[in-house]
C-alpha positions as CSV (number, residue, x, y, z in Angstrom):
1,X,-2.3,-18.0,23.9
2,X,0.0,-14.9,23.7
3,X,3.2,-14.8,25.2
4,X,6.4,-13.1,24.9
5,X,9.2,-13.6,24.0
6,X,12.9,-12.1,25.2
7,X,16.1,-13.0,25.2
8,X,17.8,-14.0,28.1
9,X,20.7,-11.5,28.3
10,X,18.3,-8.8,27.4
11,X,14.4,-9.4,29.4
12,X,16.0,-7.5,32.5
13,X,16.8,-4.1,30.0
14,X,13.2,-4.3,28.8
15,X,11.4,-1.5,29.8
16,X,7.5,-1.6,30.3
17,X,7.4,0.8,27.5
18,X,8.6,-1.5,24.9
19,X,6.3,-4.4,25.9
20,X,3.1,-2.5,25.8
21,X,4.7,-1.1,22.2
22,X,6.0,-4.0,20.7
23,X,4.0,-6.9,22.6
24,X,0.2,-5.5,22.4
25,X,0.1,-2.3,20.4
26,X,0.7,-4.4,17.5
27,X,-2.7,-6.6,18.5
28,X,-4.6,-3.7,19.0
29,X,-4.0,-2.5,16.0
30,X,-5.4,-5.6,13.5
31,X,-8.3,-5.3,16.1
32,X,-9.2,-1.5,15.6
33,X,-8.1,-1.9,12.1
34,X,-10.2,-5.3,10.9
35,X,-12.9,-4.2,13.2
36,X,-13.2,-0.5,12.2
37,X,-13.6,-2.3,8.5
38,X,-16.5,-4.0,9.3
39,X,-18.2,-1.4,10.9
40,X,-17.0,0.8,7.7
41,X,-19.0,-2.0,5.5
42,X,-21.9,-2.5,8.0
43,X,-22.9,1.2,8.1
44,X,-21.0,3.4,5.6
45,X,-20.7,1.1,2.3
46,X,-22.1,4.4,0.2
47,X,-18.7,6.3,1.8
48,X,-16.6,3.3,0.9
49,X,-15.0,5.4,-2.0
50,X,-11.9,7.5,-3.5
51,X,-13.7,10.4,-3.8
52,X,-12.4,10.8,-6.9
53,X,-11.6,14.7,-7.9
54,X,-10.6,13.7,-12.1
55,X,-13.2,15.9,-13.3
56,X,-12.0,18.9,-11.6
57,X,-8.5,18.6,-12.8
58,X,-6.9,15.7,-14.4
59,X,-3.5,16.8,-15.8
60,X,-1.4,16.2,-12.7
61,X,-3.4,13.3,-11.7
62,X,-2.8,11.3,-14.7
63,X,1.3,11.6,-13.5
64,X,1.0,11.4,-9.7
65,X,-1.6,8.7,-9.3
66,X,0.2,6.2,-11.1
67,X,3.6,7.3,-9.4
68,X,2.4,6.6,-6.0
69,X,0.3,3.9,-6.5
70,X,2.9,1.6,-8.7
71,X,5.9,3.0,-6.5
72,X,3.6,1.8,-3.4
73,X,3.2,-1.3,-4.5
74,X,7.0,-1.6,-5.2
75,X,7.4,-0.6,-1.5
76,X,4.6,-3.3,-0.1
77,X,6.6,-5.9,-2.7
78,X,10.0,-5.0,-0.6
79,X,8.8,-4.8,2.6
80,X,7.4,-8.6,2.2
81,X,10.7,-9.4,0.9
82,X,12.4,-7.7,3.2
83,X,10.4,-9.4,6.5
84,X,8.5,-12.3,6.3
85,X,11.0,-13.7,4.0
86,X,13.8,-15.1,6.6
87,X,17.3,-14.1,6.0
88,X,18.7,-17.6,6.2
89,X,16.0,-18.7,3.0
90,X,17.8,-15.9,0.9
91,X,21.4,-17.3,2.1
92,X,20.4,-21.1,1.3
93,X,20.0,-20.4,-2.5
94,X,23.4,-18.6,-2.3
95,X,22.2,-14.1,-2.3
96,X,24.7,-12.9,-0.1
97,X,23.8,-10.2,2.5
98,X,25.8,-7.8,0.5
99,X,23.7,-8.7,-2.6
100,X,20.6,-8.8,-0.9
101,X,21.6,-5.2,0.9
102,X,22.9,-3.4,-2.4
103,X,19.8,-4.5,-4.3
104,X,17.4,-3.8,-1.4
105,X,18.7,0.1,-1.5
106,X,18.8,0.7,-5.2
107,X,15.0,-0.7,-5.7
108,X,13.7,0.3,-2.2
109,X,15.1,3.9,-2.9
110,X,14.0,4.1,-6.1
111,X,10.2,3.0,-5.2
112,X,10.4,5.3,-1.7
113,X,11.2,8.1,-4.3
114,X,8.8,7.5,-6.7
115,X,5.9,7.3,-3.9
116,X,7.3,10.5,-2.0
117,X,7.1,12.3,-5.7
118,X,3.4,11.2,-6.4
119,X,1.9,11.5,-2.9
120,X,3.6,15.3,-3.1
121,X,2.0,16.1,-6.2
122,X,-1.2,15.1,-5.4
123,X,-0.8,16.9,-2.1
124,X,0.5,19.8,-4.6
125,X,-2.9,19.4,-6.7
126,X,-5.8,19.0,-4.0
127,X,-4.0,22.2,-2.3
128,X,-3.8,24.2,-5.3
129,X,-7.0,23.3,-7.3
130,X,-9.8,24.6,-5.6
131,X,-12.9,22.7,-6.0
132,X,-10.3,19.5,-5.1
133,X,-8.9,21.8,-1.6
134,X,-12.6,22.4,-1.1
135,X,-13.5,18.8,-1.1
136,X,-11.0,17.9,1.1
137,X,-11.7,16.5,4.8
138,X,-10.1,16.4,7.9
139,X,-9.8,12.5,7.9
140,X,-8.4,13.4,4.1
141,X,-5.7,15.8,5.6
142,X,-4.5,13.7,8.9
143,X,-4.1,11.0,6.5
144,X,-1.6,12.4,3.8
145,X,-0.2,13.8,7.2
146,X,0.8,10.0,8.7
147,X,0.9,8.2,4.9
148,X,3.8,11.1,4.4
149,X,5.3,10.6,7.8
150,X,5.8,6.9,6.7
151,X,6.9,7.0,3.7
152,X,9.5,10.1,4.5
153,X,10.8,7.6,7.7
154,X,10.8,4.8,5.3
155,X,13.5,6.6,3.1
156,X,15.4,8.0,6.3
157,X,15.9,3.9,7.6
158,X,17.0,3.3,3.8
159,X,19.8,6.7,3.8
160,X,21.0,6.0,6.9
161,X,22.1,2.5,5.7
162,X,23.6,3.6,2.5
163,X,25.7,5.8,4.7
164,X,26.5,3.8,7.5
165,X,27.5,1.1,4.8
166,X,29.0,-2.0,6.2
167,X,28.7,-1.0,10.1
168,X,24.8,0.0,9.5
169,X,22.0,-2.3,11.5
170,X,20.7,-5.1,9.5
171,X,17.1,-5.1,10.5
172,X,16.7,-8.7,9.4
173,X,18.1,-9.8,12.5
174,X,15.8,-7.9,14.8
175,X,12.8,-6.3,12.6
176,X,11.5,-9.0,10.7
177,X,12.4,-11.9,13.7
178,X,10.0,-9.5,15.2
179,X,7.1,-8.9,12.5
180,X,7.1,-12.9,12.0
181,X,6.6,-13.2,15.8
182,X,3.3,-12.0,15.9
183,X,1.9,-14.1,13.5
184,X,2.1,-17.2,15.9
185,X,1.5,-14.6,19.1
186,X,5.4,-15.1,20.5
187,X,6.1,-11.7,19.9
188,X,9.9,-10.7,20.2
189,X,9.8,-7.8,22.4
190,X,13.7,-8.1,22.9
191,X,14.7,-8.1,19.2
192,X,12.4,-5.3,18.0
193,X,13.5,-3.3,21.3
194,X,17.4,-3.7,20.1
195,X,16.5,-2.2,16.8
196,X,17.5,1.7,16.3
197,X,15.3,4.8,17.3
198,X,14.9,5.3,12.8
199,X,13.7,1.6,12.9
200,X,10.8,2.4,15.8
201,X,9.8,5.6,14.6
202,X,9.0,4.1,11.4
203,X,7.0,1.0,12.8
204,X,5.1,3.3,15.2
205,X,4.0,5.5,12.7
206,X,3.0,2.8,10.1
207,X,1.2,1.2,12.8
208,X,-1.0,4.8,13.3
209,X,-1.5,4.4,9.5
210,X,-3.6,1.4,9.8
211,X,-5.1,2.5,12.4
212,X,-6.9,5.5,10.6
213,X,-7.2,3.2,7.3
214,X,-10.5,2.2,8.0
215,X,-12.1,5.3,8.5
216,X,-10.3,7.2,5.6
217,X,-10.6,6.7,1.8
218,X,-7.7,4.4,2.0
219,X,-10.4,1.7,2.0
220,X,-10.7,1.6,-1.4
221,X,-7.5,-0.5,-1.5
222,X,-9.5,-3.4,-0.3
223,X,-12.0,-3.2,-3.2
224,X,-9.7,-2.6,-5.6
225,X,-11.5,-4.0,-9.1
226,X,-8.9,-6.7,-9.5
227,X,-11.5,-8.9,-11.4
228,X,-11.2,-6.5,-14.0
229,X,-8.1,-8.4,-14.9
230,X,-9.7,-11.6,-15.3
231,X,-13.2,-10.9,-17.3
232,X,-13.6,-11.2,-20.8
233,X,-13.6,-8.8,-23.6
234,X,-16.7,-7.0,-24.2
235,X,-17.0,-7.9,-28.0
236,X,-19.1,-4.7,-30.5
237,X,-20.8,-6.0,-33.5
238,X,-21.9,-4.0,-36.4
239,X,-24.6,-4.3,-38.8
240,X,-22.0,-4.0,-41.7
241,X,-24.0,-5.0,-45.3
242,X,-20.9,-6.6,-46.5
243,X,-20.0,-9.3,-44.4
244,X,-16.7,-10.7,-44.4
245,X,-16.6,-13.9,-42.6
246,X,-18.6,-17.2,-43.6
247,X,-20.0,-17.4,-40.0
248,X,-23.8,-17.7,-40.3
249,X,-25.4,-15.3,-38.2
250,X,-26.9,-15.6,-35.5
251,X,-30.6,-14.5,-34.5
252,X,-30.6,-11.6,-32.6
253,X,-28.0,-9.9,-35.0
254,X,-29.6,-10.1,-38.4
255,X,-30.8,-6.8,-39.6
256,X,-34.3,-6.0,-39.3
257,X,-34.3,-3.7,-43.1
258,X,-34.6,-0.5,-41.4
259,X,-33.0,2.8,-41.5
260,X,-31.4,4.3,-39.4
261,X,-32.5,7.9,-38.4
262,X,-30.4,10.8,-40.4
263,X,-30.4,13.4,-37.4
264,X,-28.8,16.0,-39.8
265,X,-32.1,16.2,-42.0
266,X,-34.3,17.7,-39.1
C-alpha cells in the first residue's frame, strides 16, 4: 500500500505540487521505464543496439567512450554511496561528515568531469563527422540533450557545496531519507520538498532520463556483455612439426600429411 509520509511541523507547507512530484512521479516513472523495456524487447529486439558509428571514425571515440562510460560508472558508484547508504552506517565505523563530504567532492568532481568531457566529445564527433551527424536520430539528439542536462546539474549541486562549505545543505538528511522511501512505498514528500531548488532540478531531470531510456539506445546498458568477464579463454592450436610438450595428442589435432596451399605460386 502507498502512503506518505511528512513531517509533522511541515505536511501543512506541502504544496500539491510537491506531492504529485515527489509522491507519484517517482512510481510513474519505474512504470513507463520497466514497462517501455519490455515492450522495447517484445517488439523492437533487432533495434535493441548502440548503433555503433567506429567504422566511420574511430580516433576520438577510442578517448571519449571510455571517458564517459568509466567516469559514469564512477558517478552511479557515488550516487549509491551517497543514498541508499544511510548517514548514520558511515558515522558508526567512525567517517566523519567532514570526511565523508571532502571525499565525496574530490571523487564526485573528478568523475562529473570526466563524464561531462567524454559525453562533449562524442557530442563534438557525431556533430562533426558526417556520416556519424547523418546517422543521428531525434530520440539520439533529445537524449544527449537530458543525459547533458543531468550530468551539468549534477556538477552544479557538487560546486555549490564546495562553495557554500560548512553552511551548504547536506542532502543526506533530506535526499537520500527520500530516495530510500520509495523503496518500501512511504515516500518522504516532506524531506525531499525541504531540499534546495539545485537538489530538485537535478532529481526532476534524472527522472526524465529514465523515462526516455527505454526507447533510446541507452538500452544497451542492460545488455551489457558482462559474461564476457567470466568465459574462458579461447585456446589456438598449431600444427607445429616440432612439438615441444610430452602431451600426447589428441585425435582431432594430429596432422593429416597434407600441404598447405602456397597462394603465391598461382
Amino acid at each position: 500500500m502507498l502512503t506518505f509520509e511528512t513531517e509533522p511541523s511541515s505536511a501543512a507547507e506541502l504544496s500539491a505540487l510537491d506531492i504529485v512530484l515527489w509522491g507519484v512521479l517517482p512510481f510513474v516513472m519505474v512504470v513507463v521505464l520497466v514497462g517501455g523495456l519490455i515492450w522495447r524487447y517484445k517488439y523492437d529486439q533487432f533495434g535493441w543496439t548502440t548503433r555503433s558509428s567506429q567504422l566511420y571514425e574511430s580516433r576520438l571515440l577510442r578517448i571519449a567512450s571510455p571517458l564517459f562510460h568509466f567516469g559514469l560508472l564512477a558517478v552511479i558508484a557515488g550516487h549509491f554511496f551517497g543514498l541508499v547508504i544511510p548517514m548514520a552506517w558511515t558515522q558508526a565505523v567512525g567517517m566523519s561528515q567532514e570526511f565523508y563530504h571532502f571525499n565525496a567532492l574530490l571523487v564526485g568532481g573528478i568523475a562529473g568531469l570526466g563524464t561531462l568531457g567524454g559525453i562533449l566529445l562524442l557530442i563534438y564527433r557525431r556533430r562533426t563527422t558526417g556520416p556519424v551527424f547523418m546517422a543521428t536520430t531525434k530520440n539520439d539528439k533529445t537524449m544527449y540533450v537530458v543525459l547533458t542536462a543531468a550530468i551539468v546539474f549534477g556538477l552544479w549541486t557538487t560546486l555549490a557545496s564546495v562553495f557554500e562549505g560548512e553552511h551548504g545543505h547536506n542532502y543526506r538528511e533530506t535526499v537520500a531519507p527520500w530516495f530510500r522511501s520509495l523503496f518500501v512505498f512511504q515516500p518522504d514528500i516532506g524531506a525531499m520538498a525541504a531540499a534546495p531548488f539545485s537538489f530538485h532540478l537535478h532529481t526532476l531531470i534524472g527522472m526524465a532520463l529514465f523515462v526516455i531510456w527505454p526507447f533510446t539506445r541507452l538500452v544497451h546498458a542492460f545488455t551489457a556483455p558482462l559474461h564476457y568477464l567470466f568465459r574462458p579463454y579461447i585456446v589456438y592450436r598449431s600444427r607445429d612439426k616440432h612439438r615441444t610438450s610430452s602431451t600426447p595428442v589428441r585425435r582431432g589435432w594430429s596432422p593429416v600429411g597434407t600441404k598447405d596451399r602456397d597462394t603465391r605460386s598461382r
